[in-house]
Each structure stands twice: as C-alpha cells, then as structure tokens.
N, C-alpha and C positions, 0 to 999 in steps of 0.2 A: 478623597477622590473615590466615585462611585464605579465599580468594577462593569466591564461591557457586558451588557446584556446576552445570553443566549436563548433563544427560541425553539419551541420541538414545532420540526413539520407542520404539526396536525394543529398546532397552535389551542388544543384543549386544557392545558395548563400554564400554569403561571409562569414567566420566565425565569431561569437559573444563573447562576454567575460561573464561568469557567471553572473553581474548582469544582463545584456541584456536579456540572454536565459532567466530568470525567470521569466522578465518582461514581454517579446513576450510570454511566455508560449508555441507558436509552432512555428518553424520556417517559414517565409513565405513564403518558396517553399513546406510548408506542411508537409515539416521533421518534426524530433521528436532530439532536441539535446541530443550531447555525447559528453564526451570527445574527444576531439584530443587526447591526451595525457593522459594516465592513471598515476598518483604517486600511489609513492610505498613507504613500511615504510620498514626499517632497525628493523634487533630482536632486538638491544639495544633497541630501542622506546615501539614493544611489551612488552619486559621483563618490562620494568619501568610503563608501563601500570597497568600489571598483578597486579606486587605489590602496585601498587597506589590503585586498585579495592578489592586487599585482604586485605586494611586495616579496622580493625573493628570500624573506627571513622567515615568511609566516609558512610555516609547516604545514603540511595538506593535512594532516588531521587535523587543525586548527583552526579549517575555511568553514565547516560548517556550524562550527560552536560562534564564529564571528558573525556569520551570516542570520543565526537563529538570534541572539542580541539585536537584531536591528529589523528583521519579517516578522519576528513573533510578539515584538514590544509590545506592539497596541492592542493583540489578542490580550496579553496579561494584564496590561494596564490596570491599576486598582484593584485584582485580586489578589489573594494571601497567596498563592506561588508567584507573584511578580517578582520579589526579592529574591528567591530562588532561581528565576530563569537562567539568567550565566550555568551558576552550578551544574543546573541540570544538563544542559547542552555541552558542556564541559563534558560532563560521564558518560553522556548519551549517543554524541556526535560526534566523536572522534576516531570516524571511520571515515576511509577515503573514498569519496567518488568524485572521479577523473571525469570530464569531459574528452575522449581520444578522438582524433582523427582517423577516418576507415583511409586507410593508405591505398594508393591506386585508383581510387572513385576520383571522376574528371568533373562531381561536381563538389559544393562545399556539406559533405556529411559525416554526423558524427556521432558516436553512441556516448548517453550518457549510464558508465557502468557502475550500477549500484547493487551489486555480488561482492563485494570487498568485507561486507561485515563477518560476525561469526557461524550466522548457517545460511551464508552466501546467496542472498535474496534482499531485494528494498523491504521489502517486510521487517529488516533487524533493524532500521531508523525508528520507525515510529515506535517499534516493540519496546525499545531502549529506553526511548524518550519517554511514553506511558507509565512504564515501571520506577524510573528514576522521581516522576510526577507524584505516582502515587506512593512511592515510598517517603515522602517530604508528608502529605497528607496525611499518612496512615502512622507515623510514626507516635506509638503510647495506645494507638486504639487496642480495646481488650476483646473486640470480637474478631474473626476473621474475615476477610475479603472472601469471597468464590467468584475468581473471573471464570466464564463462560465465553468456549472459542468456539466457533464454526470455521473450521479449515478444508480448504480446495487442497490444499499442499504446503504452501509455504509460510502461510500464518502463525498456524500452531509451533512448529517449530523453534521460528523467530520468537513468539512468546514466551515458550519455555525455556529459551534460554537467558532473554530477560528475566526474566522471576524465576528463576529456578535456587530452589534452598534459600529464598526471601520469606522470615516464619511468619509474617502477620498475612501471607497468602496462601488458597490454594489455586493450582490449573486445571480447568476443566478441557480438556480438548474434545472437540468431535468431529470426525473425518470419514468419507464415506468407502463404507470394505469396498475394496478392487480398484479402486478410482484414484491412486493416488500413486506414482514414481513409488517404485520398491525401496530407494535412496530416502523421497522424501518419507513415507512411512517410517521407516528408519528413525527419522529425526524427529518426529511425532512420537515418536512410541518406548525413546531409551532413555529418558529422567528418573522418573520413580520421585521418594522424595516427596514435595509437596505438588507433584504434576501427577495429574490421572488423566490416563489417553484410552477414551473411547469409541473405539470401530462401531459405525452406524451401518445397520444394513439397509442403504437407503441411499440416494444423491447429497451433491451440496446442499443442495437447495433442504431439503429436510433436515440438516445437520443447522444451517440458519435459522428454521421454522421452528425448532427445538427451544435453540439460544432465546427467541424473541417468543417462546410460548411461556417459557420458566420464566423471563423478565415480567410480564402480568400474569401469574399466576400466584395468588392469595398467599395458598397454602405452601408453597415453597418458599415463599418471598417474608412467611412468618418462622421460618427455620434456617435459613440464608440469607448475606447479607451480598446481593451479585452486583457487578459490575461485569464492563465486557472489553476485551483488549479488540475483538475485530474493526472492521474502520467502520462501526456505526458506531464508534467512539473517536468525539472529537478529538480528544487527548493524541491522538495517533494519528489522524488526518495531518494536523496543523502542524508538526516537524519534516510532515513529508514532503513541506510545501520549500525548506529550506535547501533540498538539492537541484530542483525549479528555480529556484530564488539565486544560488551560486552561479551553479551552469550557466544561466541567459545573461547573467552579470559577465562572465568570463568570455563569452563565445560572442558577445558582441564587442567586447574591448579588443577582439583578437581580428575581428572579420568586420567589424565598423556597420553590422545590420542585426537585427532582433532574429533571434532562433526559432522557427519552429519545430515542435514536438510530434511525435508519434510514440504515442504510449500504448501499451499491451491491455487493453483493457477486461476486466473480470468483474467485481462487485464496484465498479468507478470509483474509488478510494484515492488511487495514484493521479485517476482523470481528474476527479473534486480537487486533489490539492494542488495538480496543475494549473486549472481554472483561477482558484482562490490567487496563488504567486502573482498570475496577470490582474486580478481585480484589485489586490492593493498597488500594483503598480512597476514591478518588474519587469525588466524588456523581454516577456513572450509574444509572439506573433499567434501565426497559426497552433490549435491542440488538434490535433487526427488521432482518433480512437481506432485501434487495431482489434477488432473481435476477431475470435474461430469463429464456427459454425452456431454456436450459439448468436442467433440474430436479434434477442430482443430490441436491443438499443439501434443498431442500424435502422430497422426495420419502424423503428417509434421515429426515428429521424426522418425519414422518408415520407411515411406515409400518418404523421400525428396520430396513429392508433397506440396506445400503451399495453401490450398484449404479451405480460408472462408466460412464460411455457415452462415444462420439465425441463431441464436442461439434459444437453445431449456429451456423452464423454470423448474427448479429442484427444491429442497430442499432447495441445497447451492446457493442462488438465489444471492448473492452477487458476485457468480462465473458464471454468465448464459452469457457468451461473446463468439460468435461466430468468433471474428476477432479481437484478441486479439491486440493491440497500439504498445505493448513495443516488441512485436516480431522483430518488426522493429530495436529496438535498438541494440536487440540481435545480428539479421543477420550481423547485421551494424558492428559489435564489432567481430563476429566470422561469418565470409562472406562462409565460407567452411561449407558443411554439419556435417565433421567426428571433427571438432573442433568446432562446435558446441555442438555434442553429447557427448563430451569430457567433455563439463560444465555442463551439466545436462540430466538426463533422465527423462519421465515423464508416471502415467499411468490414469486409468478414472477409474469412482467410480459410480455407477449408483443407485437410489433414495432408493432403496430394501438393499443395501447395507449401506447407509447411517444410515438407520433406524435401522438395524442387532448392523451396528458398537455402535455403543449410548448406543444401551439398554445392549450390551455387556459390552463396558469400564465401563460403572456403576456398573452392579453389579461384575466384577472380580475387577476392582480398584477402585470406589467409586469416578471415573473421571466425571465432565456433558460439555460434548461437545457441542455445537454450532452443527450445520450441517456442518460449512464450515472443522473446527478442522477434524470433523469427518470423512471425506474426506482422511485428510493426518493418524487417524487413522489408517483405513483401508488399505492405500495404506504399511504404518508399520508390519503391521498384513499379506500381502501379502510377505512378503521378506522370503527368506530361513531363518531356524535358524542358520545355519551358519553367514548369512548376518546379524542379530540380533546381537550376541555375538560379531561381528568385533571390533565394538570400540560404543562409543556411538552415539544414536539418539535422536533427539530432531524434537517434533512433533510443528508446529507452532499454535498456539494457536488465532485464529487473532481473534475472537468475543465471548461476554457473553454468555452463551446459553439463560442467561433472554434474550438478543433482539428474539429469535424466541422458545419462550417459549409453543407456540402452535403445536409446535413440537417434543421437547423435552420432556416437562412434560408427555404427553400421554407413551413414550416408557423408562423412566426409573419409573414410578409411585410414584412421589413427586412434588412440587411445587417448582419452583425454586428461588429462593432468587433475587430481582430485588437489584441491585446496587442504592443507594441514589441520584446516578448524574442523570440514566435515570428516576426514580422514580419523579425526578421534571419535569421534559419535559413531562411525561407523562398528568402530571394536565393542562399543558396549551390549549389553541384553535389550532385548523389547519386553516392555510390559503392557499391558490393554486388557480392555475386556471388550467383549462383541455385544450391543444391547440394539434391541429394534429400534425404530421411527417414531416412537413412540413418547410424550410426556410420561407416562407414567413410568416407562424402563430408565429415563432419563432419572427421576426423582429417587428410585429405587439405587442406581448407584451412587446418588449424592450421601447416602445415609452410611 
C-alpha cells in the first residue's frame, strides 16, 4: 500500500510521504505541506465513534487517543509511522479536553478547554504528538535533529516541554524581547539541557523570517540537520485536528445540531486543523476566526487583497502575527476567494475590547479568560441573537488565564489559581541569550 501523497504550496518540488514532510518540517521550495489527497470517513465510522466516546468507562484521557485512531487513519495510511499511530496518541494525547457548558448563557454555548496539558495551552497537543512522531523516526539516527521554533508565547514552551532531555534532539527557541507574558517568558527560557531559548530583538514575525531563512540556507543546512515544531509543520497540525474531531462528535450527541467554532486565531494553525476536522467529515458547522488588531486575515477576507504588515503587539500577544504561515495552506486547499469564505469567516478584537470581554464573562458567568479565549468571546458576543440560538457555539478555550495573570487578575478582582504544572516551571532559572534579526546572529549561536 502506497503512503498519501504530501504537497508543498509552491508545488516546486516533488511530493513527500508523511513521514518525510515531518521530518523536512518545510518543504524545500519553502512550501508549507498539504495533503494531496484529503480522506474522508463514512457515518458508520462516526456513529461508532460517538458511541465508543459515550461510554461511561472510557476515561477522558482516553477520548482523544480513540479519537486520533480513527481522524488520523487515512493521514497515515501506508506510511512507516502507521503502525505506530495508537502508540503514539496513546503518549501524546492523554490530556483532557472538556467541552464545558458556560452556565447561565440563555443560549446553547460552550468553551472547548484545551489549557489541561503541561504548560497549559493547545499548543501541548500537537507539541506531544510531534515529538512522540519523531521520536519513533529518529530512534538509532547518529546525527542530531535541530528543531527551530518561532514563538508568539506559547509555542516554545509547549515544545520544550515535549522534547525536553530527548538526546537525539536539540530546541531552538526564538521569541521576540518584550513581547511576550513575564509567565510565558518564563516557560520559554527555564530548560537548559538540550533546549536553547533565544530573545530576538525583533517581532514575531522576524523570529518566523529567521526559522524559514535557516530552513533554505545552504550553508547552515550543510552543518544542521533542521526540522521545525511550529504549525508549518504538518506533524503538529494533524493531532490538533483530534480535539475538533472529539468536541463536534460529543456536542452534537448532547444537543442533536453540529457546533460551531470560534477559534482565537494567530499563525491559522488551530484555524487549518479546524477546517481539515470539517473536510474529512466531522459534524463542524460554522469556523469564525477571532483576530486582535492584527487584521491581515479579516481584512484578505473582505476585501481579496493579501496585504502582510508588521505585526502590532496586544493583549492577545500569542496572536500578534502580521503574516500569518498557514494562510498559505489555506489558499493552497481553497485557491478561489468565494470557497475560501465558504470555510470560514473572520473579525478583530481590539485591546479595550479584550479587557470589556474578561471582566464581563466573569461576572455574568463566573468564566476567567486568558486574553487570547477572550478574543473569540467577544467575537460570540458580537453575532445576532438569532445567530446565537441557531444551534450551538463553542468558544476555543486555548490558554490558562494564570499564564497572563497580570492581566486578568486586575479586570475580574481575584487572584487566579496557577495550575501545579506551571507552578513548577515557575521555581526554576531562566536561561537565554539576546541575539538580533538577523541570519547571521542566528547561525552564530547555532555553533
């Protein structure tokens, strides 16, 4: 059996087989891999899903290792980690995320909370799943990997705690000075070890420009062997597609109508593997893209111009991406403007808004948002009430509000409860070095 084809973007090279793309992490004409071929499931496979998920023995860390068994089949199908897939999801995915009802709301909505992992962000799914991937792959190789991260906040993190003291690796983090939660820094910067956490003095967006300048460059790429954990690696995308995949299975057995989503959107990663859940066939309705003030993507949606900018620093500082990666994937996947906007719509949220949304869900539901949640809030809170009562909503839930607690805590007036997992991280040392924007200061501390 012949493994599914993957494709880069730019479609300048030959096609790869899933493990390849995960390993290249970008393709080397610069693409970003997709399917050739998207699988589909058949309702017999949902329906036995559904019941498999509504039974009261199966342990909620158990729902997404079952789930990934049966969304990620046809991804793997015929490559050399097919046999592996259980395993992997097994190690990787036995974190909890709850679909919860917001208590008090007179219509049907619902956060899905995926903060449960170890540095309490959706970012710990894919990071798990990646690392467990490529440790199957990688296991006897005599050279070492060097992933290369480009972090807003919560990336890095999540990655290093995946691969952290895994010796056939190193971590490259790059995060940009000032721009980033005092908490998340923190969790960026306290490994040591085989992780190195580099302060860019620079935005996101040049901490990406970096990643994707060393991935075609010659002469680093003759002294390194890179791969990349951010979501322009499939590897990472495609498990994230399993708490999409859970949730709409669960929320429509519960409520008898398909769910739609409001996801916080940043480098489209969460939004891509949203999208993908609905293309092979899971009950999502609507996807609503929640930006800050960073407009690129609204603003392409509106008006079909595709117009990057520097990105601007907010609240939701994990979303501050002026040129967002996975766009690319999208276009790639729905190349027409009007079947693009078919799959989703998207609007922006701006910092005054963010701070409204917080202190409001607090006191009407006793909800504590993150900034980034707060986001797809508000974007909730902006829909008709007609469009409220349609069927249900599910707000994406992607970080603690303890990681940006200097935020939070001032606008609901309470202390917010730090999780055990970051409450350790927080006791350790930081380590970093400060290097400019530059390729060359990058390559300088690879050596």
């Amino acid at each position: 059996m012949s493994s599914p084809a993957y494709r880069s973007t730019r479609a300048a090279v030959p096609d790869a087989s899933l493990s390849e793309a995960i390993a290249r992490g970008l393709a080397p004409d610069g693409g970003l891999y997709v399917p050739a071929r998207l699988p589909t499931l058949d309702g017999e496979e949902l329906r036995a899903l559904g019941w498999r998920l509504a039974d009261p023995g199966l342990a909620a860390a158990a729902h997404l290792p079952q789930v990934a068994r049966v969304a990620l089949r046809g991804f793997f199908e015929g490559d050399r980690l097919e046999p592996q897939l259980g395993a992997i999801a097994d190690a990787a995915l036995d974190l909890d995320a709850p679909t919860t009802a917001v208590a008090g709301c007179p219509d049907p909505l619902f956060a899905l909370e995926l903060y449960h992992g170890p540095t309490a962000a959706f970012k710990d799914f894919g990071a798990r799943f990646l690392a467990e991937s490529l440790q199957c792959m990688e296991h006897g190789s005599a050279v070492p990997l060097t992933i290369l991260v480009a972090t807003s906040g919560d990336t890095g993190g999540a990655v290093a705690a995946a691969f952290h003291r895994r010796p056939w690796v190193r971590i490259v983090i790059l995060y940009p000075k000032g721009l980033v939660s005092p908490l998340q820094e923190q969790q960026l910067t306290c490994w040591g070890d085989n992780v190195l956490s580099l302060r860019v003095d620079g935005s996101f967006d040049d901490c990406q420009r970096l990643v994707k300048e060393a991935f075609v460059d010659a002469q680093l790429n003759r002294r390194h062997r890179f791969s990349s954990a951010n979501s322009i690696n499939i590897g990472r995308l495609l498990p994230q597609m399993t708490y999409y995949a859970a949730s709409s299975v669960e929320i429509e057995r519960r409520t008898g109508a398909r769910p739609s989503y409001i996801v916080p959107a940043g480098n489209l990663g969460n939004a891509f593997a949203a999208v993908l859940a609905r293309a092979v066939g899971f009950p999502v309705d609507r996807i609503v893209l929640a930006h800050n003030v960073n407009r690129t993507v609204p603003d392409f949606l509106e008006t079909g111009l595709w117009r990057p900018r520097p990105s601007v620093a907010t609240l939701a500082s994990a979303m501050d991406v002026g040129n967002p990666s996975n766009m690319e994937r999208l276009r790639s996947l729905y190349p027409d403007l009007p079947a693009l906007r078919a799959q989703l719509s998207a609007d922006s949220v701006d910092d005054a808004a963010i701070r409204a949304r917080i202190r409001a869900d607090y006191a009407q539901y006793g909800r504590e948002w993150c900034p980034h949640t707060a986001t797809a809030a508000e974007v909730y809170g902006r829909l008709s009430p007609e469009e409220r009562r349609s069927g249900p909503w599910v707000l994406v839930a992607t970080a603690h509000p303890a990681k940006f607690s200097e935020i939070v805590e001032p606008l609901i007036g309470k202390r917010v409860a730090v999780p055990p997992s970051l409450a350790q991280l927080l006791r350790l040392p930081r380590q970093f070095s400060d290097i400019a924007p530059t390729l060359q200061a990058l390559g300088s501390s690879l050596e």
